[in-house]
PyMOL Python script that loads the backbone (N, CA, C, O; Angstrom):
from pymol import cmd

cmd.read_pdbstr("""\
ATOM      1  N   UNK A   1     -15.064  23.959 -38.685  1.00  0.00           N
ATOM      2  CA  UNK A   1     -15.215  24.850 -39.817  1.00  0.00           C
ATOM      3  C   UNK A   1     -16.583  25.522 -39.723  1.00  0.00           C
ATOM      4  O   UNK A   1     -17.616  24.857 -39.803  1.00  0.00           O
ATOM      5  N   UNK A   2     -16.583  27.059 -39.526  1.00  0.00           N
ATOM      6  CA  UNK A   2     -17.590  27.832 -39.667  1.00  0.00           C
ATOM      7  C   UNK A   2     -19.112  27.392 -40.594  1.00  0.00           C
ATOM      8  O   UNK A   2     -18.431  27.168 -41.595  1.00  0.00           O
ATOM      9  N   UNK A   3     -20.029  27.201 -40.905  1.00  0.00           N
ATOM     10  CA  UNK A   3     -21.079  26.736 -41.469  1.00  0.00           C
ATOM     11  C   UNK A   3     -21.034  27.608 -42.827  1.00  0.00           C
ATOM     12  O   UNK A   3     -21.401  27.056 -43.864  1.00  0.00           O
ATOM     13  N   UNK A   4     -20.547  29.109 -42.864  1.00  0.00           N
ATOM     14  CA  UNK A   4     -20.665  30.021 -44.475  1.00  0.00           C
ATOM     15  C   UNK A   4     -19.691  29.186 -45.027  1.00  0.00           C
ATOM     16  O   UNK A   4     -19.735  29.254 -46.256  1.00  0.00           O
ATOM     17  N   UNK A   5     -18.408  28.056 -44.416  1.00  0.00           N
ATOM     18  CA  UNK A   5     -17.515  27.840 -45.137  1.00  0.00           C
ATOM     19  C   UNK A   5     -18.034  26.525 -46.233  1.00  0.00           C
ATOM     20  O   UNK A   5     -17.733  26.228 -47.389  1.00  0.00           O
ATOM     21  N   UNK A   6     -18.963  25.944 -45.200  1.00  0.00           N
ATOM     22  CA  UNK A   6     -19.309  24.944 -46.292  1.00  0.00           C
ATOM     23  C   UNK A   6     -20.354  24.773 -47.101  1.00  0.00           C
ATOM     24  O   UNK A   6     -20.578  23.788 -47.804  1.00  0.00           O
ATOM     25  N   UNK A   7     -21.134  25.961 -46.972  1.00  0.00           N
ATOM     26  CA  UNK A   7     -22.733  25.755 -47.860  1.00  0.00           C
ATOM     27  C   UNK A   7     -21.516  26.444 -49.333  1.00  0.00           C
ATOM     28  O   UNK A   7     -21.929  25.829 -50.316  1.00  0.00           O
ATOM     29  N   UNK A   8     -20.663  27.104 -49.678  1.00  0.00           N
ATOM     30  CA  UNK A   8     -20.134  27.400 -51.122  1.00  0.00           C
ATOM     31  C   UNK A   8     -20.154  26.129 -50.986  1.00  0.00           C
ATOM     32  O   UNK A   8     -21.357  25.867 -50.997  1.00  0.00           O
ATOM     33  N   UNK A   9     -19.484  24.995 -50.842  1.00  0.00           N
ATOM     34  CA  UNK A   9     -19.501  23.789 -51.607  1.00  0.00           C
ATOM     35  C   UNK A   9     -20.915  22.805 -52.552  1.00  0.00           C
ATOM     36  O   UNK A   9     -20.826  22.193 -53.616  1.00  0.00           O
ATOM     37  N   UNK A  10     -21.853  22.955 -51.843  1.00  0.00           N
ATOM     38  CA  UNK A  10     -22.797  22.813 -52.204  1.00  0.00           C
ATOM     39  C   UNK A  10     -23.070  23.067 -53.329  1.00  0.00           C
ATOM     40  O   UNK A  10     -23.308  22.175 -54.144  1.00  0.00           O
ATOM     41  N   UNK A  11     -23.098  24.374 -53.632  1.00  0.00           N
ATOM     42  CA  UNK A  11     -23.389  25.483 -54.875  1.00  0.00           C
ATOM     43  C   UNK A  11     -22.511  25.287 -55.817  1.00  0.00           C
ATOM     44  O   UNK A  11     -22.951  25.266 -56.967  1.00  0.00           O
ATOM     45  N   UNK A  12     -21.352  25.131 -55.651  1.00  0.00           N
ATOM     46  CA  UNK A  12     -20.098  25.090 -56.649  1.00  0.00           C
ATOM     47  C   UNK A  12     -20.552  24.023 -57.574  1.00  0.00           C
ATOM     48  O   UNK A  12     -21.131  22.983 -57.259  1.00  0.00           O
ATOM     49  N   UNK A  13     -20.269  24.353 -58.548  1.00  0.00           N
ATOM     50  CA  UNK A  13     -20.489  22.829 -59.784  1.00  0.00           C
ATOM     51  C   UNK A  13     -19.563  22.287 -59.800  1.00  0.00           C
ATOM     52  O   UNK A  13     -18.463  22.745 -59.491  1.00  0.00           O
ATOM     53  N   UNK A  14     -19.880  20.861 -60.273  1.00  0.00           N
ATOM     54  CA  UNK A  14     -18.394  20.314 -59.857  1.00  0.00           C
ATOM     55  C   UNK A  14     -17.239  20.177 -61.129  1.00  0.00           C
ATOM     56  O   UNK A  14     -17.383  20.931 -62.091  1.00  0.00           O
ATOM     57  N   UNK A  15     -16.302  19.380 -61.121  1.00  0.00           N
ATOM     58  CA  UNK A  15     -15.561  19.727 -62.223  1.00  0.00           C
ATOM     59  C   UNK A  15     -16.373  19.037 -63.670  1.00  0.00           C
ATOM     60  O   UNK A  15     -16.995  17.976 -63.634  1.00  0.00           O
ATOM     61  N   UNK A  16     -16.254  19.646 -64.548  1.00  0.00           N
ATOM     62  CA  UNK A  16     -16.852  18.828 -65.682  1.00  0.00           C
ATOM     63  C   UNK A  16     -18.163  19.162 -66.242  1.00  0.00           C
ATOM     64  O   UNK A  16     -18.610  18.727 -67.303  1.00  0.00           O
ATOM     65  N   UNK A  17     -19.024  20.372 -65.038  1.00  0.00           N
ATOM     66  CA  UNK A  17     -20.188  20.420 -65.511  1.00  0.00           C
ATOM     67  C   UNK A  17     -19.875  21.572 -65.634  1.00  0.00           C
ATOM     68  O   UNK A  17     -19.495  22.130 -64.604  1.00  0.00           O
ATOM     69  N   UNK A  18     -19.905  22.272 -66.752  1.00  0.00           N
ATOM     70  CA  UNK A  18     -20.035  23.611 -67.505  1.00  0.00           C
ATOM     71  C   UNK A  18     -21.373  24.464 -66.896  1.00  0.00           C
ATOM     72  O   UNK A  18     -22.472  24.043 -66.534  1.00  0.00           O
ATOM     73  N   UNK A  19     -20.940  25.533 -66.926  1.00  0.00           N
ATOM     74  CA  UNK A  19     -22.231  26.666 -66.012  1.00  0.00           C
ATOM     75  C   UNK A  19     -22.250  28.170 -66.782  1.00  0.00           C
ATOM     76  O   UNK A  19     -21.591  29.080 -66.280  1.00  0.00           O
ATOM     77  N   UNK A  20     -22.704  28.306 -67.505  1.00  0.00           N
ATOM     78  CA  UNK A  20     -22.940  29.571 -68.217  1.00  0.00           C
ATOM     79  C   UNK A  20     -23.158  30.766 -67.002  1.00  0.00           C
ATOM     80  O   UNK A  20     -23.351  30.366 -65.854  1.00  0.00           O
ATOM     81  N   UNK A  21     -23.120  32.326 -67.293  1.00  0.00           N
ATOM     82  CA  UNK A  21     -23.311  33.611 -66.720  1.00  0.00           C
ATOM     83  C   UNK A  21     -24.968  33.576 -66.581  1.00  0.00           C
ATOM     84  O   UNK A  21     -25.660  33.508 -67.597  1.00  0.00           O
ATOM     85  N   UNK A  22     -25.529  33.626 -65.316  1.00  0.00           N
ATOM     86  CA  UNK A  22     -27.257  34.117 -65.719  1.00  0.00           C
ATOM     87  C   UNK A  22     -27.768  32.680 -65.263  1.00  0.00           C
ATOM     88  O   UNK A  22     -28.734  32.451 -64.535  1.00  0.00           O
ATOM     89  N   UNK A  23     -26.870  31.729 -65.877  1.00  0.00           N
ATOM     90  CA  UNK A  23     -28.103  29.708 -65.258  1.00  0.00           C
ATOM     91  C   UNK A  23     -28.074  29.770 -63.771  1.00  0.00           C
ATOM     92  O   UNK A  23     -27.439  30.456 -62.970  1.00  0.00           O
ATOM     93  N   UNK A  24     -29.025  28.770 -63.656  1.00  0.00           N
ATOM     94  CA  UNK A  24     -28.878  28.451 -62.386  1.00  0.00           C
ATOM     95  C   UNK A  24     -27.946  27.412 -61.969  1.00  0.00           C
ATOM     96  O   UNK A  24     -27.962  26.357 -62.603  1.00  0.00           O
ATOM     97  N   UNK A  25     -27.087  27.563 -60.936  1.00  0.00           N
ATOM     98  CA  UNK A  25     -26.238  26.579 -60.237  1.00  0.00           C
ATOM     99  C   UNK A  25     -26.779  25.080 -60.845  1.00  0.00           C
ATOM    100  O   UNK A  25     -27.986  24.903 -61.012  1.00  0.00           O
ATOM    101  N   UNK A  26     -25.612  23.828 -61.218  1.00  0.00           N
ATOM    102  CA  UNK A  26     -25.954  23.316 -61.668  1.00  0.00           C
ATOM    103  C   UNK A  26     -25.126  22.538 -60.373  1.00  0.00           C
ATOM    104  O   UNK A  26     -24.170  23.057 -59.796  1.00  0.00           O
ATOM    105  N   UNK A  27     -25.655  21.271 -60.057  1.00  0.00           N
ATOM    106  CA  UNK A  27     -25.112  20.423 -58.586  1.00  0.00           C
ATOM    107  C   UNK A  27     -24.837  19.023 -59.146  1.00  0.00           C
ATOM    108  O   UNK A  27     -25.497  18.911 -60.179  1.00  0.00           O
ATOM    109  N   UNK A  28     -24.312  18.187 -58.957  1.00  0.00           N
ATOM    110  CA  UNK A  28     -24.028  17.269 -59.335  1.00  0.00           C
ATOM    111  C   UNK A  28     -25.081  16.398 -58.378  1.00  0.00           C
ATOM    112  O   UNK A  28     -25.108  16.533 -57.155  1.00  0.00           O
ATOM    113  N   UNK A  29     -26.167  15.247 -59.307  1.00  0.00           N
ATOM    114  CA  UNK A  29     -27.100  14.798 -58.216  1.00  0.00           C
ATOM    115  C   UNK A  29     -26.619  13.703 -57.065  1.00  0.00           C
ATOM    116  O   UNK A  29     -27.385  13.217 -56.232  1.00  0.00           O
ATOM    117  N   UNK A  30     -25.005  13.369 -57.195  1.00  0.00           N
ATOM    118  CA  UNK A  30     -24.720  11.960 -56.922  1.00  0.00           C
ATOM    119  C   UNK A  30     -24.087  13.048 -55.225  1.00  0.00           C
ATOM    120  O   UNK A  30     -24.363  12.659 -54.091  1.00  0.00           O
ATOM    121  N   UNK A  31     -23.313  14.269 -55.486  1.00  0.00           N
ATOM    122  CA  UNK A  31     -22.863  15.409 -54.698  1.00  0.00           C
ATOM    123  C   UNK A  31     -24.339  15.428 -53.726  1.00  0.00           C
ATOM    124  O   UNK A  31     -24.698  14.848 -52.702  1.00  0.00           O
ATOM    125  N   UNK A  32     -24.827  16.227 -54.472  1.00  0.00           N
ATOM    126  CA  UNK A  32     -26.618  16.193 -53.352  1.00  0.00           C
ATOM    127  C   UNK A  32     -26.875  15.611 -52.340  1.00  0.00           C
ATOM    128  O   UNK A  32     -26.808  15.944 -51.157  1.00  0.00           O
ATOM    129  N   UNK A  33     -27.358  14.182 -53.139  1.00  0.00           N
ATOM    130  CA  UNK A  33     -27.879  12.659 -52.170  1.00  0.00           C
ATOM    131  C   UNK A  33     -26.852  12.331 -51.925  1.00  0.00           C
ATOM    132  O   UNK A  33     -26.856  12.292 -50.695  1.00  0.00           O
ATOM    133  N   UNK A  34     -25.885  12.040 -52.266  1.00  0.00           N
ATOM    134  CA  UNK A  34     -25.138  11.418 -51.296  1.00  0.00           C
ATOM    135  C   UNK A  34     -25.023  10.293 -51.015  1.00  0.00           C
ATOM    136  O   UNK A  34     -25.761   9.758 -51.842  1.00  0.00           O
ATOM    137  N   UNK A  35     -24.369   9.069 -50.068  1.00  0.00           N
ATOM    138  CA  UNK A  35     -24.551   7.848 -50.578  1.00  0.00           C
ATOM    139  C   UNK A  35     -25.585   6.916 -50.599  1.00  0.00           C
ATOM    140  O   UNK A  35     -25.664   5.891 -51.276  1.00  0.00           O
ATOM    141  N   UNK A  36     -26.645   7.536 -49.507  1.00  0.00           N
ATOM    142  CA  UNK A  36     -28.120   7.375 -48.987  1.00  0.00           C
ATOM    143  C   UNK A  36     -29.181   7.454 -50.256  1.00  0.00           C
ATOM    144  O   UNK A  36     -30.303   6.975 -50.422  1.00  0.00           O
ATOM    145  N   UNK A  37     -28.182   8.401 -51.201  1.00  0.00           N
ATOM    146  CA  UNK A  37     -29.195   8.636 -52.095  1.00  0.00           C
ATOM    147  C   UNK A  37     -30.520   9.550 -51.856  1.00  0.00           C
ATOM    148  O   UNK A  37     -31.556   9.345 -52.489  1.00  0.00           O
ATOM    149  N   UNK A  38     -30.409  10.419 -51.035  1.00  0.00           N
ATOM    150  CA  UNK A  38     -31.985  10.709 -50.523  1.00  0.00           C
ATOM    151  C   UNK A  38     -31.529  12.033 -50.021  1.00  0.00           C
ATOM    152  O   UNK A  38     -30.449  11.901 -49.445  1.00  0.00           O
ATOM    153  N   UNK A  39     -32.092  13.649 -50.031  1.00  0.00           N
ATOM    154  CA  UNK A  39     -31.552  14.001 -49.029  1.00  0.00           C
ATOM    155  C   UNK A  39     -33.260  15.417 -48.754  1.00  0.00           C
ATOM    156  O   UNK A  39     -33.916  15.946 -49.651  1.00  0.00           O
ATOM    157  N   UNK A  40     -33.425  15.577 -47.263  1.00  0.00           N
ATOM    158  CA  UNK A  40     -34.368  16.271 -46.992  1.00  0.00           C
ATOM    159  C   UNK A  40     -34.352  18.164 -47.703  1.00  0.00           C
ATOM    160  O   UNK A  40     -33.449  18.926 -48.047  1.00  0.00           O
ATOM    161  N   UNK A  41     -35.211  18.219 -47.670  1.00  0.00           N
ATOM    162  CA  UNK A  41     -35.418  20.081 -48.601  1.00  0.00           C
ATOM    163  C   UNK A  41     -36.316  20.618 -47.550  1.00  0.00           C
ATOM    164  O   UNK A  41     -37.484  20.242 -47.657  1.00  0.00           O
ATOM    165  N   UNK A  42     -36.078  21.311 -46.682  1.00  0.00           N
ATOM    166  CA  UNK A  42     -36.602  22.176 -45.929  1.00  0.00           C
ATOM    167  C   UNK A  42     -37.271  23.845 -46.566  1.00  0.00           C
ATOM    168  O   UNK A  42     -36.482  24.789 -46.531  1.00  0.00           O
ATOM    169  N   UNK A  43     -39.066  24.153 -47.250  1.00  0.00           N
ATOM    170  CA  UNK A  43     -39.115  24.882 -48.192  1.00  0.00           C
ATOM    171  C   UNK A  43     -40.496  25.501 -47.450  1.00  0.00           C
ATOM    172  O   UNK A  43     -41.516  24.952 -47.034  1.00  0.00           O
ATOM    173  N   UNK A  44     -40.078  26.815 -47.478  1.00  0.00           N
ATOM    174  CA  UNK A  44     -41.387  27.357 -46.761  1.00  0.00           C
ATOM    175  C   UNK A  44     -41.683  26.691 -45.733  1.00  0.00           C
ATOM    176  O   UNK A  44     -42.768  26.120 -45.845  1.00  0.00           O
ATOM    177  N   UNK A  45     -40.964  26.471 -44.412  1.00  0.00           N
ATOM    178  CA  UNK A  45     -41.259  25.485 -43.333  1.00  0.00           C
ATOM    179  C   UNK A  45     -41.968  23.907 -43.533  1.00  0.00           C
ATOM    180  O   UNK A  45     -42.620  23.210 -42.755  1.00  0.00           O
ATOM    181  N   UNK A  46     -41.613  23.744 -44.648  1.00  0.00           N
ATOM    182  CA  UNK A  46     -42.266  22.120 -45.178  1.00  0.00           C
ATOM    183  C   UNK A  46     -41.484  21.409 -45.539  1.00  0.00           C
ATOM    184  O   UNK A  46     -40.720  21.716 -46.454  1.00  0.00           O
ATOM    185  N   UNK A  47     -41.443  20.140 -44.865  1.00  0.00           N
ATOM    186  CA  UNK A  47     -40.167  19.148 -45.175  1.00  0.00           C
ATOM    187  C   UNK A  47     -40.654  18.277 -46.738  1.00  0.00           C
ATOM    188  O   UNK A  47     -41.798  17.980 -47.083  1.00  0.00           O
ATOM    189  N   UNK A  48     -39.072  17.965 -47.637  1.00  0.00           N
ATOM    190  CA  UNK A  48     -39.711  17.185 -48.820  1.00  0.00           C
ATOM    191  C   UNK A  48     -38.423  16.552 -49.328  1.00  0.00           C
ATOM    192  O   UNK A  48     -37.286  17.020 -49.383  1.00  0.00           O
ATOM    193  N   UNK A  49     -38.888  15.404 -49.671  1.00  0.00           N
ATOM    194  CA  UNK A  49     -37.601  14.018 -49.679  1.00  0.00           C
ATOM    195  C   UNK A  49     -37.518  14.002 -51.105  1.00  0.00           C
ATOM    196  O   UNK A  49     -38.356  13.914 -52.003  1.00  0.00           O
ATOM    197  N   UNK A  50     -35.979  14.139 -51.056  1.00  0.00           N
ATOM    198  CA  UNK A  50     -35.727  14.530 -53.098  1.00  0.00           C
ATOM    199  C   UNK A  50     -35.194  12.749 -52.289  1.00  0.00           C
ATOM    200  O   UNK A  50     -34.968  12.459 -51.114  1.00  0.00           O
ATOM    201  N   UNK A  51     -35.156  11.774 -53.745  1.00  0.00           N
ATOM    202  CA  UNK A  51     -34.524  10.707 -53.298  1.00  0.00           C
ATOM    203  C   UNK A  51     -34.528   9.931 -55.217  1.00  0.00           C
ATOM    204  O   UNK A  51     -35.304  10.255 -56.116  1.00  0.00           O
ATOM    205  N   UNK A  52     -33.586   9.070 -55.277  1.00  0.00           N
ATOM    206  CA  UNK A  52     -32.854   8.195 -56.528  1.00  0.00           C
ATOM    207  C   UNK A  52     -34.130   7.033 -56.287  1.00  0.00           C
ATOM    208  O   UNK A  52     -34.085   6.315 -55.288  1.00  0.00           O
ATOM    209  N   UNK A  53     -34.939   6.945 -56.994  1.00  0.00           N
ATOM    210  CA  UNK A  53     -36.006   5.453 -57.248  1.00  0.00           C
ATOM    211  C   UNK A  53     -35.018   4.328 -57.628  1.00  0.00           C
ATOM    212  O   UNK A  53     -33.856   4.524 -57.986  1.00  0.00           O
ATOM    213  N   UNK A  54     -35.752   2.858 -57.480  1.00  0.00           N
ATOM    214  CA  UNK A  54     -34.711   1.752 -58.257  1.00  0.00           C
ATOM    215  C   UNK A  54     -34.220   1.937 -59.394  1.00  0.00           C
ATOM    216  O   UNK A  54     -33.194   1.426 -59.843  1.00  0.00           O
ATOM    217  N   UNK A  55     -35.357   3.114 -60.207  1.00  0.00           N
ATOM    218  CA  UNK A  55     -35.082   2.768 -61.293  1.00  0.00           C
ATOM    219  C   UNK A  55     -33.858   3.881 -62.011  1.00  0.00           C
ATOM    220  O   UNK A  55     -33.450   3.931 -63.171  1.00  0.00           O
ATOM    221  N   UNK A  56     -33.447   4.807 -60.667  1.00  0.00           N
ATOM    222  CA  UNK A  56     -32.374   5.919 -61.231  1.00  0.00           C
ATOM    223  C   UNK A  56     -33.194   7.030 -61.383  1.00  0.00           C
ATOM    224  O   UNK A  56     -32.678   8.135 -61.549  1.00  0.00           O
ATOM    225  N   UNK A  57     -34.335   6.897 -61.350  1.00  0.00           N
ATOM    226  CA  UNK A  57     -35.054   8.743 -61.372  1.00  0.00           C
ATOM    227  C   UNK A  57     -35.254   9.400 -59.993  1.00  0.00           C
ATOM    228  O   UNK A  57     -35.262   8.890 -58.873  1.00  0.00           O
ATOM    229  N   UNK A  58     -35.417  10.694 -60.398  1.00  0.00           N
ATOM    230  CA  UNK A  58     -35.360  11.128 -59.153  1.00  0.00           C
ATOM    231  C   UNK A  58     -36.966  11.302 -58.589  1.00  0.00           C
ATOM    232  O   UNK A  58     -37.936  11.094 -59.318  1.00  0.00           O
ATOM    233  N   UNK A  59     -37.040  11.601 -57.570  1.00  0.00           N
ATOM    234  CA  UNK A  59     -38.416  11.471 -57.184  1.00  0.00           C
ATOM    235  C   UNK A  59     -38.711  12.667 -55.905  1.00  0.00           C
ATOM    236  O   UNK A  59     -38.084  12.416 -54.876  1.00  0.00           O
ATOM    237  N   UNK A  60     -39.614  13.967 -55.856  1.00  0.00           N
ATOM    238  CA  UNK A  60     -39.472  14.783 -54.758  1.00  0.00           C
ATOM    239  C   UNK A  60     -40.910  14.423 -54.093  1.00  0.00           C
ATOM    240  O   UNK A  60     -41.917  14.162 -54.751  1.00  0.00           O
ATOM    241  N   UNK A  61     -40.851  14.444 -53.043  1.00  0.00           N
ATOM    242  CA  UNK A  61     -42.349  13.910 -52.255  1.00  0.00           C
ATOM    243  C   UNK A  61     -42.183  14.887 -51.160  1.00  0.00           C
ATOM    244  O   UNK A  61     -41.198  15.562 -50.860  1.00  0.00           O
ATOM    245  N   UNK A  62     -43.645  14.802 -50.497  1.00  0.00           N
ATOM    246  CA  UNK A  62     -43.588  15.819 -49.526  1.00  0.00           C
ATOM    247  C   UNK A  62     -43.916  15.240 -48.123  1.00  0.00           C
ATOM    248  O   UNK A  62     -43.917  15.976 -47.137  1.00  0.00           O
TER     249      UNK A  62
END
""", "prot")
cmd.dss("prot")
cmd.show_as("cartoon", "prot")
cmd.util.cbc("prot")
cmd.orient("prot")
């Protein structure tokens, strides 16, 4: 499967989360991380680790 086919998934909200005209994309965080819980953000050529703490918060580090 072509790579444009799967970044829409990403973006898509998932069922249940309501998305108004004008918001920003709303992602489901469990969709995101994934089962690792953790997933890398590549931003202005700088790597940064969004990741789930013990305690359930999220945490972005660089």
């Amino acid at each position: 499967m072509p790579a444009e086919s799967q970044s829409p998934q990403l973006l898509a909200s998932p069922v249940g989360v309501p998305q108004r005209a004008g918001e920003p994309p709303r992602i489901d965080s469990a969709a995101l991380l994934g089962p690792q819980g953790e997933v890398v953000i590549v931003h202005q050529q700088q790597l940064y680790r969004l990741r789930v703490t013990s305690l359930g918060k999220l945490i972005l580090t660089k």
